[in-house]
N, C-alpha and C positions, 0 to 999 in steps of 0.2 A: 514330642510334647514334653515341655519341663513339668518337673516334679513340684506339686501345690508346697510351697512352704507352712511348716505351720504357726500357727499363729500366737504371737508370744504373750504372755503378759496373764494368760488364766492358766490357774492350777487344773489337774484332770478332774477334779469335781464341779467346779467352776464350768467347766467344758461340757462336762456330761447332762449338767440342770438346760443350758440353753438347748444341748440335740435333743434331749427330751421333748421338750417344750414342741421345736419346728418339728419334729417329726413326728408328734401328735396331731400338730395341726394339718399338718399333709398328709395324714390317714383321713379326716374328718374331711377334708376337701374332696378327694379322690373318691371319697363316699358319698359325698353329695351329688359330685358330678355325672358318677355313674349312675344314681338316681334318676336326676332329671334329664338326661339325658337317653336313658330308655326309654322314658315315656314319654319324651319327644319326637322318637325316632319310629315307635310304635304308631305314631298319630298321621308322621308325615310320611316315611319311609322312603328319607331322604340315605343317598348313599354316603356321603358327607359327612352326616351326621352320624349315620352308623359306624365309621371309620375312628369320629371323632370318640361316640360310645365305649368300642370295643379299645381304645388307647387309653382312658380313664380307667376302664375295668382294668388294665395291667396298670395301671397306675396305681391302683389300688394295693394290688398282690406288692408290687413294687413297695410303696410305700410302708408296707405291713412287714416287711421282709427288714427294711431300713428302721422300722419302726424297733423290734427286737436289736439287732447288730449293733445299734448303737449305744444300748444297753449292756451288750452284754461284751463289746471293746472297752467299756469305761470299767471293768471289772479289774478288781489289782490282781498282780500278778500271783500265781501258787506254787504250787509243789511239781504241776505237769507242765504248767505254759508262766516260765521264770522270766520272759520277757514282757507277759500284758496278752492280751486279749485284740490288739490294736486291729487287728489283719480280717474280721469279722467287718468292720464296716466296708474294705475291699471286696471279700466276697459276696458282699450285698450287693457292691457296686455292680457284680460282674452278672450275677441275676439280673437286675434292674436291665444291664446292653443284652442279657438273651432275649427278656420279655421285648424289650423294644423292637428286634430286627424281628419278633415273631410275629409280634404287630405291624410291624410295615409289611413282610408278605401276604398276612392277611387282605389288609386295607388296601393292597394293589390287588390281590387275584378281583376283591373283590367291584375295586374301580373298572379293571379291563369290563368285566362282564355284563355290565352296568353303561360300557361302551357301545357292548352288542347289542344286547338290549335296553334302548333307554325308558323308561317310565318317569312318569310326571308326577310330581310330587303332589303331597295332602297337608293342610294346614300348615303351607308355609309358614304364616306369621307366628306359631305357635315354635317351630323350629326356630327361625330367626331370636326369637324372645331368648331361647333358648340358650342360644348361642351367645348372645351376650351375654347372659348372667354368668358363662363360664366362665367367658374372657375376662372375665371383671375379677370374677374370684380366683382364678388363673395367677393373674396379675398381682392379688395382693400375697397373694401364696409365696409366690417370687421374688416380692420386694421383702417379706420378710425373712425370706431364708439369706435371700443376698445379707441381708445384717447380721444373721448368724454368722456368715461364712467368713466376713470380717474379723468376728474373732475368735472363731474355733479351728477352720478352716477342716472342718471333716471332711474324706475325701466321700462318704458316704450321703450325706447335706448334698455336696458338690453333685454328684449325680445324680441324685434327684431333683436339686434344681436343674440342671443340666435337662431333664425328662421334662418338666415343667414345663420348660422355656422353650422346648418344642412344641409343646403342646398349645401353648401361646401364642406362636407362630401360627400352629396345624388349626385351632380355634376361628383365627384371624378370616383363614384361605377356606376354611367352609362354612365361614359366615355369610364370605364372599360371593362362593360358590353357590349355596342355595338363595342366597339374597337375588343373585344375578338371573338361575334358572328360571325362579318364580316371577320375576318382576320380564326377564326377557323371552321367558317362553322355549328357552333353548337347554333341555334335557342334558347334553354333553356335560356342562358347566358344573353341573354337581359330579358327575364325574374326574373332569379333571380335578377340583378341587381338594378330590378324594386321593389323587395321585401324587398332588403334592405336600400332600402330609404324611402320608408313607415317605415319602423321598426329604422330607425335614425330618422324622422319625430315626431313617437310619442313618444320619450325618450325627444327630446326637448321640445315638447307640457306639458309636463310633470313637465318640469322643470321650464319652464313660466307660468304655471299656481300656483306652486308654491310659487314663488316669486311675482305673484302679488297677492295671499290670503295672505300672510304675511304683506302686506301694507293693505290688506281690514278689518282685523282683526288685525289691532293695535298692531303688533308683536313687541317687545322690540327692540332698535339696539343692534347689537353686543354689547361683552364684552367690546371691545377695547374702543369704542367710549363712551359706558359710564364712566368708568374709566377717560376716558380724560375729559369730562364734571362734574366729582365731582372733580378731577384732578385743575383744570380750578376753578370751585365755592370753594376750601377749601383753595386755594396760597394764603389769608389774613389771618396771622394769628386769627384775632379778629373773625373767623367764624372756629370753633371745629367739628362742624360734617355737614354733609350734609344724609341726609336719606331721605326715600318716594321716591324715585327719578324715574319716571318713564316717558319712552318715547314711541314716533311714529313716523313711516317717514309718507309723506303725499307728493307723487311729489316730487317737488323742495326741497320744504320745512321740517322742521324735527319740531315737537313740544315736549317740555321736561319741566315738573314741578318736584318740590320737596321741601323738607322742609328743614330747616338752623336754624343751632343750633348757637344762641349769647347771649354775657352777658346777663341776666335779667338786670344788673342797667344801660345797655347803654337808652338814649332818644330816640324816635320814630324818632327822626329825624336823628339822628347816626346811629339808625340799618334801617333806609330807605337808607342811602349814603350807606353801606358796601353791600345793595343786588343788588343798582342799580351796584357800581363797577364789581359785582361779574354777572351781565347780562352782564355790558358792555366787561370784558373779555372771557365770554363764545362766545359772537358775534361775537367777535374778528377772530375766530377758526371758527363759525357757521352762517354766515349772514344772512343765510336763517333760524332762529331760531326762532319759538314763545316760550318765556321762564313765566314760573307762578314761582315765589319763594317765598314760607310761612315761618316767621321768627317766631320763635318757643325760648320762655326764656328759656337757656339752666338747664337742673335739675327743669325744674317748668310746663314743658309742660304738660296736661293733652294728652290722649288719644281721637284722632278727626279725621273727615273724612270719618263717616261711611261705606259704603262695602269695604273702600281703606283705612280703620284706618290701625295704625302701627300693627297689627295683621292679616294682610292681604296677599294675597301672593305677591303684590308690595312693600315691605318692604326695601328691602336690594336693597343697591346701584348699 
């Protein structure tokens, strides 16, 4: 799975007002849904719905988990943690895929059983009613963060919508499902219904997990975005190559070093002006950037950098 690039153009406070914001609103969802959704489930003691219950309750924990993390990755960097805070919205993520697959075992043991014995549902219409109010608020929950992620591109946003948008799905399929038992008289149907929301559940656990190991393990950004960042470091002429170039998202934040190929006869103080230009336009694109650039005499460079020398597999740009 490629690495979410991140998203250019907002400084890390910029970034941190809008996660704030979704991730408020997606604690206040997760909470309502768990709401009414008890006491929908209490009335009808649809399995379905109980499935869909007890995935809003982790939705909740989830979301309250993202809701701190992303606070406290938009924190600047100190004395202990000299690179950012960034890697707090990853291990939210990685919560977020536990709760998820712990909820899909649940919501099957609890489908199987519900296979052996089926029982007939109670106030259907009050489940169904139910069931749409989520979907509805599901959905806007989703189209809103999709806007965030635009342009923050947290990978911490990213897996909660991620969880959402299952949930969207798993909403859909025991709407379905209790709509169909009650109106067709055939018990199974909330069961299965039940089944394939555990089984949407862990394809998204799956996919939020990983995408926040590609942040924990220093995964390169996309193609694209490096391209634009040697892109960006090589529009002076006086700078011939750019190589070593290798990056990491981190949060908010993105960190990118590499090496710069310049005249040998330019002065330290000439080829210090052409690296500081060549940060000040990448920031330009990247605000959230920590940037290292090593000016390297072009044709006179020795071979340096031990386990990351140019014979390494970070090499090519």
């Amino acid at each position: 799975m490629a690495m979410t690039a991140p998203a250019p153009g907002l400084s890390p406070a910029e970034t941190a007002v809008l996660t704030r914001r979704i991730t408020m609103m997606s604690v206040a969802t997760a909470a309502t849904l768990s709401a009414i959704k008890l006491a929908a489930w209490l009335a009808s003691d649809s399995t379905a719905l109980l499935a869909s219950m007890a995935d809003s309750i982790l939705d909740l924990v989830a979301s309250l988990a993202t809701f701190w993390a992303v606070r406290y990755a938009a924190e600047p960097p100190d004395a202990e943690h000299r690179f950012g805070h960034g890697k707090a919205e990853a291990f939210a993520s990685l919560m977020q895929a536990g709760l998820v697959f712990a909820s899909a075992a649940l919501i099957a043991r609890e489908a199987v059983g519900d296979f052996v014995g089926p029982h007939p549902l109670r106030q259907e219409g009050w489940a169904i009613a139910v069931m749409v109010v989520s979907t509805g608020l599901t959905a806007l929950l989703i189209s809103a963060q999709t806007r965030v992620l635009k342009q923050t591109s947290s990978v911490a946003v990213s897996g909660d919508r991620a969880h959402y948008a299952s949930d969207l799905a798993s909403n859909i399929i025991a709407l379905i499902g209790i709509a169909a038992s009650a109106w067709l008289g055939v018990n199974g149907l909330d069961a299965g219904a039940a089944l394939a929301v555990a089984a949407l559940l862990l394809w998204g656990a799956i996919g939020v997990f990983r995408e926040a190991s590609n942040q924990l393990m220093d995964r390169e950004l996309p193609d694209e975005a490096r391209a634009r960042i040697v892109g960006l470091a090589t529009s002076d002429p006086r700078v011939t190559d750019v190589h070593q170039l290798r990056t990491r998202a981190s949060g908010p934040y993105v960190h990118m070093q590499m090496h710069m190929d310049l005249d040998p006869e330019l002065t330290l103080e000439a080829a210090h002006e052409v690296v500081v230009a060549a940060e000040k336009r990448i920031l330009e694109a990247f605000p959230a950037a920590d940037i290292i650039i090593h000016a390297d005499p072009r044709g006179r460079a020795e071979p340096h950098g031990g386990a990351f020398a140019e014979d390494g597999a970070g090499t090519s740009q």
